[in-house]
VONU-752062 format. One record per residue (C-alpha): x, y, z; residue in three letters; chain; residue number from 1. Coordinates in Angstrom, 1 decimal, m for minus. Layout:
BEGIN
<pt px="X" py="Y" pz="Z" resn="ALA" chain="A" resi="NUM"/>
...
This chain:
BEGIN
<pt px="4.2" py="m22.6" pz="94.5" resn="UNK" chain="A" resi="1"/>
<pt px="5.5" py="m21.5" pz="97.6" resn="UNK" chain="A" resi="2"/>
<pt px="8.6" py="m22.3" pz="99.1" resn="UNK" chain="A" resi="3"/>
<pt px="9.5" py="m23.9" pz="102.5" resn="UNK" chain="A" resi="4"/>
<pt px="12.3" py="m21.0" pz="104.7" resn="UNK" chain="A" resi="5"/>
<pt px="15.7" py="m21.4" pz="103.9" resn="UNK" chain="A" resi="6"/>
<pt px="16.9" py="m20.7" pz="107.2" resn="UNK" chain="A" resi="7"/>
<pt px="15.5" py="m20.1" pz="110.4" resn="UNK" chain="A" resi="8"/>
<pt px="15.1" py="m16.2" pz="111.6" resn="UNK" chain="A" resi="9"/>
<pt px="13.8" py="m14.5" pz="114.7" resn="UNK" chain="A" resi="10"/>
<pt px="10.8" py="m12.6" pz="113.8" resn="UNK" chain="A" resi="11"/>
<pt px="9.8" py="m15.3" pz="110.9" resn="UNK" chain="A" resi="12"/>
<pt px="6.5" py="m14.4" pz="109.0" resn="UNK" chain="A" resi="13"/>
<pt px="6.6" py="m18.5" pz="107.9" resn="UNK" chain="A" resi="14"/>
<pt px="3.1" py="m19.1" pz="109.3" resn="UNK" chain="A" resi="15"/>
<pt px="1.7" py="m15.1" pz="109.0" resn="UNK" chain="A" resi="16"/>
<pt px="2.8" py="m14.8" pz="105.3" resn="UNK" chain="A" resi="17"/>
<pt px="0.2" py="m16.6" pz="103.5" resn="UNK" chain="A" resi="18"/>
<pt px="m2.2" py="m14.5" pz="105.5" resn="UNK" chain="A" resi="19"/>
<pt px="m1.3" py="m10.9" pz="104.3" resn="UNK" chain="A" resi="20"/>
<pt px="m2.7" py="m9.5" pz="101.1" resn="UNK" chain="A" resi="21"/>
<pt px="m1.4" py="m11.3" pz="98.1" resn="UNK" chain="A" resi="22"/>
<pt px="0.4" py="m8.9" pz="95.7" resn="UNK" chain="A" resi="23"/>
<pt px="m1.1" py="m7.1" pz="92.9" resn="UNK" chain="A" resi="24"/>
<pt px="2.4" py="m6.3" pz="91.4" resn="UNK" chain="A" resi="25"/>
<pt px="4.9" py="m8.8" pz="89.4" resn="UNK" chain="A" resi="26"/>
<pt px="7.9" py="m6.9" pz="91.4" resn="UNK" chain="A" resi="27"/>
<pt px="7.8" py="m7.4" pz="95.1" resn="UNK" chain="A" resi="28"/>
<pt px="10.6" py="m5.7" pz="97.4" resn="UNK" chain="A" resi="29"/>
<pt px="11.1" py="m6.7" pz="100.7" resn="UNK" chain="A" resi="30"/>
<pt px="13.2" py="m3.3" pz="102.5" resn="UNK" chain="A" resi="31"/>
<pt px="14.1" py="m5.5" pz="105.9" resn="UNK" chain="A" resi="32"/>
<pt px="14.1" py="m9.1" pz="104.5" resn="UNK" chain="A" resi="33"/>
<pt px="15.3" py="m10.8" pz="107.0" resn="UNK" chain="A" resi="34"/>
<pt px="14.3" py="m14.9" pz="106.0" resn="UNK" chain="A" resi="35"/>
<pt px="12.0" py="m13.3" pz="103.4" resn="UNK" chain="A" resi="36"/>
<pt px="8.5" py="m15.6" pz="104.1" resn="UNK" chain="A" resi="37"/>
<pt px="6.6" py="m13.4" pz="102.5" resn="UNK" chain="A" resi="38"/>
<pt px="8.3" py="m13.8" pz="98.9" resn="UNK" chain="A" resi="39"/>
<pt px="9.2" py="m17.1" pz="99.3" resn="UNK" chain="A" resi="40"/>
<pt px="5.1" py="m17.5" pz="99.6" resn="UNK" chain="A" resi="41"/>
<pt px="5.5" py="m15.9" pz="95.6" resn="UNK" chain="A" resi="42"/>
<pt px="9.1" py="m16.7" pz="94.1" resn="UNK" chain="A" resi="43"/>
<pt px="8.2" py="m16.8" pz="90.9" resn="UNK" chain="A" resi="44"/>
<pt px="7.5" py="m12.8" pz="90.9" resn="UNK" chain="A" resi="45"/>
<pt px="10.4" py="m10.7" pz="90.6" resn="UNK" chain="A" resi="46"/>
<pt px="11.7" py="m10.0" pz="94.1" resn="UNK" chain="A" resi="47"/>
<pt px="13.7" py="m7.4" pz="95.5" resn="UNK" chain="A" resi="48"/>
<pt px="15.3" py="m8.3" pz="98.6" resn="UNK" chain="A" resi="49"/>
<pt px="17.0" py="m5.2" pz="101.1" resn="UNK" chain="A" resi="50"/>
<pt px="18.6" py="m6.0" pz="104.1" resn="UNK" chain="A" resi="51"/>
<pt px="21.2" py="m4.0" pz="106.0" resn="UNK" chain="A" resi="52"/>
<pt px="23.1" py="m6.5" pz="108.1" resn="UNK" chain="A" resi="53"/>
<pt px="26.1" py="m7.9" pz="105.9" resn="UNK" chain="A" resi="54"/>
<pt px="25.1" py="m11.3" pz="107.3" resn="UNK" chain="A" resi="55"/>
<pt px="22.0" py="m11.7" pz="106.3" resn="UNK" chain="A" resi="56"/>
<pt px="22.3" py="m9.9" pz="102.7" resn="UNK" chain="A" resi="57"/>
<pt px="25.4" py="m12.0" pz="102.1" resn="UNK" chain="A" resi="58"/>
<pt px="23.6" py="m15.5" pz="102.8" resn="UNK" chain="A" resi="59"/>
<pt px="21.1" py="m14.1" pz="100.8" resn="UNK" chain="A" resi="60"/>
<pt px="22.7" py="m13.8" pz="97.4" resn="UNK" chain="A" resi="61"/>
<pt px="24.9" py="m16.9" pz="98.4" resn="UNK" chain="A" resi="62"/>
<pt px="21.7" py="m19.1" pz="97.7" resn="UNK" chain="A" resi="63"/>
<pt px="20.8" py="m17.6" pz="94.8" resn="UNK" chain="A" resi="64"/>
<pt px="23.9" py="m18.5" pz="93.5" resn="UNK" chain="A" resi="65"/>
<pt px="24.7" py="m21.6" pz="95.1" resn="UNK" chain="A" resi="66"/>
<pt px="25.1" py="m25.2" pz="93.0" resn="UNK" chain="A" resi="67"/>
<pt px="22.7" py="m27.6" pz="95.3" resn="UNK" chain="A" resi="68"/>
<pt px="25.9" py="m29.9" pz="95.2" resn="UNK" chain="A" resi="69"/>
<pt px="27.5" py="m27.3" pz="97.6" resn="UNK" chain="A" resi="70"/>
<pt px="24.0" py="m27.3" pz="99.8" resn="UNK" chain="A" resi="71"/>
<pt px="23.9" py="m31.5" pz="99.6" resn="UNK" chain="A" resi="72"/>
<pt px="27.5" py="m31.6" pz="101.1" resn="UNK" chain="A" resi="73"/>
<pt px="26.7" py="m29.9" pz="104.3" resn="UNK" chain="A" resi="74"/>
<pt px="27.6" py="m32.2" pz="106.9" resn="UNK" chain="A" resi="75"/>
<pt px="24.6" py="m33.2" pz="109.4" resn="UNK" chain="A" resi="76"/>
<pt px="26.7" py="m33.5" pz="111.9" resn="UNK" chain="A" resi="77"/>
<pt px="29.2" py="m30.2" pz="112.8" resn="UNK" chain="A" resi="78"/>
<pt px="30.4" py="m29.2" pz="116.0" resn="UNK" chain="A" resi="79"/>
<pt px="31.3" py="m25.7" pz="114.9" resn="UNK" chain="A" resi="80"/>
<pt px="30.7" py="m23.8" pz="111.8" resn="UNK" chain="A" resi="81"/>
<pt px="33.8" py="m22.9" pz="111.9" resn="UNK" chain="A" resi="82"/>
<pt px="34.9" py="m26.0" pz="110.5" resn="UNK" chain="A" resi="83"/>
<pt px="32.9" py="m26.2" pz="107.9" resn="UNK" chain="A" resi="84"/>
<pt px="34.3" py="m26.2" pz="104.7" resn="UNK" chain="A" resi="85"/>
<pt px="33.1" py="m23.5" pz="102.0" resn="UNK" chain="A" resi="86"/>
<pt px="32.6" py="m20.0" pz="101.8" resn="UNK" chain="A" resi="87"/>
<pt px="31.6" py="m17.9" pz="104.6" resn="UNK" chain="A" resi="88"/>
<pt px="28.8" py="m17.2" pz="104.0" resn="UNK" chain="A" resi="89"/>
<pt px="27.8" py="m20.9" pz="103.9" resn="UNK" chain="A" resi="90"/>
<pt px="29.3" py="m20.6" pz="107.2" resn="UNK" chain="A" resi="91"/>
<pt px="27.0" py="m18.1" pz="108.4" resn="UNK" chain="A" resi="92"/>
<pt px="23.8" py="m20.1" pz="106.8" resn="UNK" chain="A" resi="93"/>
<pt px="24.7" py="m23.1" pz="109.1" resn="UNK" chain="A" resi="94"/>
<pt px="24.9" py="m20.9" pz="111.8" resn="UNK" chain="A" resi="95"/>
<pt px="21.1" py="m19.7" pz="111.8" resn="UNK" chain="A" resi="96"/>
<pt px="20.0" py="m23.6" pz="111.3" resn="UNK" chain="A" resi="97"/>
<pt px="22.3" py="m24.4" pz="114.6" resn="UNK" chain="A" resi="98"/>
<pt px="19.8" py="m22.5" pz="116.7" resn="UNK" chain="A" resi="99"/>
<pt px="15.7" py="m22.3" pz="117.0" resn="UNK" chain="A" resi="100"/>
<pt px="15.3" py="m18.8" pz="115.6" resn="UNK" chain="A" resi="101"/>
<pt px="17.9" py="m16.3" pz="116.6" resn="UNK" chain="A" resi="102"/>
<pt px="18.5" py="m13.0" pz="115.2" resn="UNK" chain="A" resi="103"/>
<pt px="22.4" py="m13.6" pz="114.6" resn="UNK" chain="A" resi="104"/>
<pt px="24.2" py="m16.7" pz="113.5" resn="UNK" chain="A" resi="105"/>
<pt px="25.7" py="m19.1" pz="116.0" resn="UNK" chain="A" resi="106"/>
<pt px="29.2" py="m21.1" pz="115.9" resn="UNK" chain="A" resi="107"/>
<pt px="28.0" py="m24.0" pz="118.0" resn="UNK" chain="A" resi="108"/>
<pt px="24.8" py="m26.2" pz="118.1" resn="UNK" chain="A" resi="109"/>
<pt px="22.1" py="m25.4" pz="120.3" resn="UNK" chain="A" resi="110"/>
<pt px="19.9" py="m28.1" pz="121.7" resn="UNK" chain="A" resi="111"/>
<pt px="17.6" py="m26.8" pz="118.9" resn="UNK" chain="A" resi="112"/>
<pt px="19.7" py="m27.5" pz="116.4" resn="UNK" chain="A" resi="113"/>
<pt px="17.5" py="m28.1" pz="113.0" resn="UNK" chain="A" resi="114"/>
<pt px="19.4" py="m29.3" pz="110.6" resn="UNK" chain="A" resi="115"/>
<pt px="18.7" py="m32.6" pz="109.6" resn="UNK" chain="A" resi="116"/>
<pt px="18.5" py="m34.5" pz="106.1" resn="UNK" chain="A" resi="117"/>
<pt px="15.2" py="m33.8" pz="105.1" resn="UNK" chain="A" resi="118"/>
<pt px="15.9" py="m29.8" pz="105.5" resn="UNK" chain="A" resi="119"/>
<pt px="19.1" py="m30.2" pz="103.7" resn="UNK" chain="A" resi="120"/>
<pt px="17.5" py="m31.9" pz="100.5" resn="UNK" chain="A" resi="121"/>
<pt px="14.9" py="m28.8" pz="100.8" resn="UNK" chain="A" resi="122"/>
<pt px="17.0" py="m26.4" pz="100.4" resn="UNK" chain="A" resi="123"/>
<pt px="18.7" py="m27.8" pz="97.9" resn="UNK" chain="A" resi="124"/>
<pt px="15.5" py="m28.4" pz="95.8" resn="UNK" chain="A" resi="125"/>
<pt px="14.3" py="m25.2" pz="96.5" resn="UNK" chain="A" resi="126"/>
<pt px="17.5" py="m23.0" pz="95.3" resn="UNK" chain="A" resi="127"/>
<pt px="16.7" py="m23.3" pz="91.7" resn="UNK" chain="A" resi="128"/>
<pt px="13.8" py="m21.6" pz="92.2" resn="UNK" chain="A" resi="129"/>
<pt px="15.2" py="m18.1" pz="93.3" resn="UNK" chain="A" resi="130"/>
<pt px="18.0" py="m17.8" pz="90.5" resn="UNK" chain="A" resi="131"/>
<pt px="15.8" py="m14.5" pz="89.0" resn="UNK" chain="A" resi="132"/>
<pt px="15.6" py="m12.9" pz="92.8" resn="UNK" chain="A" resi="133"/>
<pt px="18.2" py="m9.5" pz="93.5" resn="UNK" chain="A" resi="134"/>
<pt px="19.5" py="m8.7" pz="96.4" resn="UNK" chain="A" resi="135"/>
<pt px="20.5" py="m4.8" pz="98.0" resn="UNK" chain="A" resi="136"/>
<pt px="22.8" py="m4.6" pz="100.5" resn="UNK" chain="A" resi="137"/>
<pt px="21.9" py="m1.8" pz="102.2" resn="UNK" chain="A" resi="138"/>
<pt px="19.4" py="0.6" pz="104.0" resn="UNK" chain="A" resi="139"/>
<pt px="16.0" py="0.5" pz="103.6" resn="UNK" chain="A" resi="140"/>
<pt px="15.8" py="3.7" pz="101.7" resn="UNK" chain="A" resi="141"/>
<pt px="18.0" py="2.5" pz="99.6" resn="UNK" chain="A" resi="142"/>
<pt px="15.6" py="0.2" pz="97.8" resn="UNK" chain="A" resi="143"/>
<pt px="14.9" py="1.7" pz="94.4" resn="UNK" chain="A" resi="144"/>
<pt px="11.7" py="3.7" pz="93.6" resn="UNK" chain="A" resi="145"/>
<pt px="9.4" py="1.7" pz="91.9" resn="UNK" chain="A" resi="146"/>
<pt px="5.9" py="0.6" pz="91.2" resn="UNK" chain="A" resi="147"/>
<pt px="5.6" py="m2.7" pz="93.4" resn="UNK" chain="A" resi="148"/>
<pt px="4.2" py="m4.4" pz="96.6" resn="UNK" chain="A" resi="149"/>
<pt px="6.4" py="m3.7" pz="99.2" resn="UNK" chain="A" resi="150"/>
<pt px="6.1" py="m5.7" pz="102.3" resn="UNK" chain="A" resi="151"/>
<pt px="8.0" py="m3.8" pz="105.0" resn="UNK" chain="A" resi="152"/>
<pt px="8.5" py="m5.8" pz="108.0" resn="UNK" chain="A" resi="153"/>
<pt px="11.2" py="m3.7" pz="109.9" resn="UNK" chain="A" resi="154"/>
<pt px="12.5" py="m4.2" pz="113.4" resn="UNK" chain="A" resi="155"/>
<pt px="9.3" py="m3.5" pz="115.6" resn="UNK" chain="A" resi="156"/>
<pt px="9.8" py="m0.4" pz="117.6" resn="UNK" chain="A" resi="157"/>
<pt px="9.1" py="m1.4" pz="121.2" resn="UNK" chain="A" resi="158"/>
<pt px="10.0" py="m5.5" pz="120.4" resn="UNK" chain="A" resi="159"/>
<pt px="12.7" py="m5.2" pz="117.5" resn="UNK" chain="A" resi="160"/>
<pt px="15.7" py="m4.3" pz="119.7" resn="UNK" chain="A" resi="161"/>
<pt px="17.5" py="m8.3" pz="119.4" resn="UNK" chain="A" resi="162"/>
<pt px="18.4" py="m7.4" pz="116.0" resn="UNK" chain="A" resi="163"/>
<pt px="22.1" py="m6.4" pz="114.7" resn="UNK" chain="A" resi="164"/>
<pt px="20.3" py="m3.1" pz="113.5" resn="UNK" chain="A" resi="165"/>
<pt px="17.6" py="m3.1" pz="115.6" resn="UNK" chain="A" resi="166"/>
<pt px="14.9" py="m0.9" pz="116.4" resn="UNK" chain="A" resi="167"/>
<pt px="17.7" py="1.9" pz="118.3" resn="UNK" chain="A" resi="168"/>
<pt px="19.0" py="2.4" pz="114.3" resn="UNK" chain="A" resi="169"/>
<pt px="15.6" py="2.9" pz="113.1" resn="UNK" chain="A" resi="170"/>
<pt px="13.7" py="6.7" pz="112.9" resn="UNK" chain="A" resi="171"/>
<pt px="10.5" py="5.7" pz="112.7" resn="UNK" chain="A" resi="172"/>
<pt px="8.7" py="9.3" pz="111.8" resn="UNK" chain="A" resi="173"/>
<pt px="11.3" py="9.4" pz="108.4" resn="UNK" chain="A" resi="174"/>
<pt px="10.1" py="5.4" pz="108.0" resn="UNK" chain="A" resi="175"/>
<pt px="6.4" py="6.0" pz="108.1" resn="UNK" chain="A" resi="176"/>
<pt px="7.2" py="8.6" pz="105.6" resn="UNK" chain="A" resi="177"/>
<pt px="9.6" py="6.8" pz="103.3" resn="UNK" chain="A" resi="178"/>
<pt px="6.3" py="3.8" pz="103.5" resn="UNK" chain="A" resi="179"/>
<pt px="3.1" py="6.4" pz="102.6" resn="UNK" chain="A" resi="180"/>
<pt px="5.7" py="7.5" pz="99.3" resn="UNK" chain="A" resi="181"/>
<pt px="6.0" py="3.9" pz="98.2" resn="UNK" chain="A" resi="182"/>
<pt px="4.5" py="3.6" pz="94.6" resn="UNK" chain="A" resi="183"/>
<pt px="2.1" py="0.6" pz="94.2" resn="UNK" chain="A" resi="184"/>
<pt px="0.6" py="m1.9" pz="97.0" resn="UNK" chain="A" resi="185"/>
<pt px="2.1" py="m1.1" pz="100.7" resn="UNK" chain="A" resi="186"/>
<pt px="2.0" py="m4.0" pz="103.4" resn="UNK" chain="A" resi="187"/>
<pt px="3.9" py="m2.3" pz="106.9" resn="UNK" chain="A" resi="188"/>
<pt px="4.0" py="m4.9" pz="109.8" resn="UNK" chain="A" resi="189"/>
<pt px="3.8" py="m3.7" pz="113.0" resn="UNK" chain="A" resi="190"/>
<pt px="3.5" py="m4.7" pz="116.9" resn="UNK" chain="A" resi="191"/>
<pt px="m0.3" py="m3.9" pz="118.2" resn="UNK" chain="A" resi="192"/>
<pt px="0.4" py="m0.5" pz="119.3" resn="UNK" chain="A" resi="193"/>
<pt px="2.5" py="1.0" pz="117.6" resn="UNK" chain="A" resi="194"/>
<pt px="1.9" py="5.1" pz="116.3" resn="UNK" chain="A" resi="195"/>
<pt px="4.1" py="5.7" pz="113.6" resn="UNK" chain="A" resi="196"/>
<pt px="1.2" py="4.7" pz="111.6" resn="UNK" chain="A" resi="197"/>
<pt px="m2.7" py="4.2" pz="111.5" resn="UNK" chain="A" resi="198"/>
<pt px="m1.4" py="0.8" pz="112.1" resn="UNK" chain="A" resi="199"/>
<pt px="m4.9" py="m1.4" pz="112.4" resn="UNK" chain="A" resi="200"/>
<pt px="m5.2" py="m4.9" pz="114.4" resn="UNK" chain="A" resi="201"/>
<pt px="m4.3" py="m7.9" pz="111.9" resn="UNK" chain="A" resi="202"/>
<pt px="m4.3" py="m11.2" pz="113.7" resn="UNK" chain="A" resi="203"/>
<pt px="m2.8" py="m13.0" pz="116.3" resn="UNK" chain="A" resi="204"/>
<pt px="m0.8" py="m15.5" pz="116.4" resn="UNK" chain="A" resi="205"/>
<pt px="1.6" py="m18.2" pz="118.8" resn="UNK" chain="A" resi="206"/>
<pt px="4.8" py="m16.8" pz="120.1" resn="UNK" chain="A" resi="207"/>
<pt px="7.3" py="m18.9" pz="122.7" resn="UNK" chain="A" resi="208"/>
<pt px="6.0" py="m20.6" pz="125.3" resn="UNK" chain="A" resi="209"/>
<pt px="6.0" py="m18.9" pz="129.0" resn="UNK" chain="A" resi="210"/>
<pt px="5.0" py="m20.4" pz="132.0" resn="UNK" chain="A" resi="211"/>
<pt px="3.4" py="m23.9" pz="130.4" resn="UNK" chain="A" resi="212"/>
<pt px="1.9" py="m21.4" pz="127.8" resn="UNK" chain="A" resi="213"/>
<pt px="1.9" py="m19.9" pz="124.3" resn="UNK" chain="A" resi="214"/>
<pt px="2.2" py="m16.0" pz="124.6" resn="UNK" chain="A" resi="215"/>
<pt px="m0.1" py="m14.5" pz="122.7" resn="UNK" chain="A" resi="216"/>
<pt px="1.4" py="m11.9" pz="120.0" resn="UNK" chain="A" resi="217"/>
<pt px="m1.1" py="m9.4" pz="118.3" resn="UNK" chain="A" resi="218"/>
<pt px="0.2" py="m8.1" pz="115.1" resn="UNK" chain="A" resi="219"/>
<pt px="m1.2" py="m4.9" pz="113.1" resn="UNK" chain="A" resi="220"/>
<pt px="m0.2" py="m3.9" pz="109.8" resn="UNK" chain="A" resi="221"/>
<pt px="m0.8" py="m0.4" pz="107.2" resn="UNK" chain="A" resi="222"/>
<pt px="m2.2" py="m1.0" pz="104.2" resn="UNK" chain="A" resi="223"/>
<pt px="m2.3" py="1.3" pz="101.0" resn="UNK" chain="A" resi="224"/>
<pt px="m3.4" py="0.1" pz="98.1" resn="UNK" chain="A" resi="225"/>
């Protein structure tokens, strides 16, 4: 079973998730999770989402503890999040589906706005599903030392600077470290490029569309199995 995202992220692995080794572990951990495509390709593993933005970490354990009542009376209509009625971080989870893909929630629809009734119902549907998942709010080396596959898809080091706690926040010689002492199965994303580790060429894929056309974005990845 896999799940559809619950929220729209800039730097999504939606399409590239399937794609990347599947896990040999019951436990997956996800140090930068972001919209977390790559467990929601696996919920019914024991994940172990890390994220350091307070955003993203609180919208996180929001829906796993969220009645799909709550999620079902979202209006579909809102001009600001601001006047939306619940907690805040439902607040904040309205304000990634009121843009494309953004890195940081918005107050106000953008013309991209993506909420609709058919995503609402999803999400709703889909909630029940992620009632066994933990989240850590906190740095990536704060994720606890276990066997596991850890997919670590952090801020990339030349691309990742849009984030809240971005790339500039990130040593990327202590990371590469921190990801060869992992116990278990290691998936590290990375731009094609990159140094901090033998990263090797992974695939391609569609990014936004510049000049009539689809940029091209070549992704690499570290594997240790």
């Amino acid at each position: 079973m896999r799940l559809r995202p619950m929220f729209p992220f800039y730097g999504s692995k939606w399409k590239a998730a399937p794609k990347y080794p599947k896990p040999k572990h019951e436990t997956i951990v996800e140090p930068f999770a972001g919209s977390a495509c790559y467990s929601l390709c696996y919920p019914d593993r024991q994940i172990i989402l890390v994220e350091k933005d307070p955003v993203i970490a609180g919208i996180w354990k929001w829906l796993i503890s969220v009645d799909p009542e709550e999620i079902m009376r979202i209006p579909l209509k809102f001009a600001s999040t601001d006047d939306l009625e619940g907690p805040q971080e439902l607040r904040w989870f309205m304000g990634f589906w009121a843009a494309k893909a953004d890195s940081s929630p918005r107050k106000k629809c953008s013309p991209w706005c993506r909420w609709n009734k058919n995503r609402r119902t999803r999400v709703a549907s889909q909630v029940q599903n992620i009632r066994h998942w933990k989240v850590i709010h906190g740095d990536y080396f704060e994720s606890l030392d276990i066997p596991a596959t850890w997919f670590i898809d952090p801020p990339y080091i030349q691309q990742g600077k849009r984030y809240r706690y971005g790339a500039s926040q990130i040593d990327y010689e202590s990371l590469g470290s921190w990801c060869r002492q992992r116990q278990g199965q290691v998936i590290v994303c990375e731009f094609d490029g990159a140094k901090w580790l033998p990263f090797t060429p992974f695939l391609q894929v569609k990014g936004t569309i510049l000049n009539g056309k689809h940029r091209i974005i070549k992704e690499s990845v570290w594997i240790k199995e």
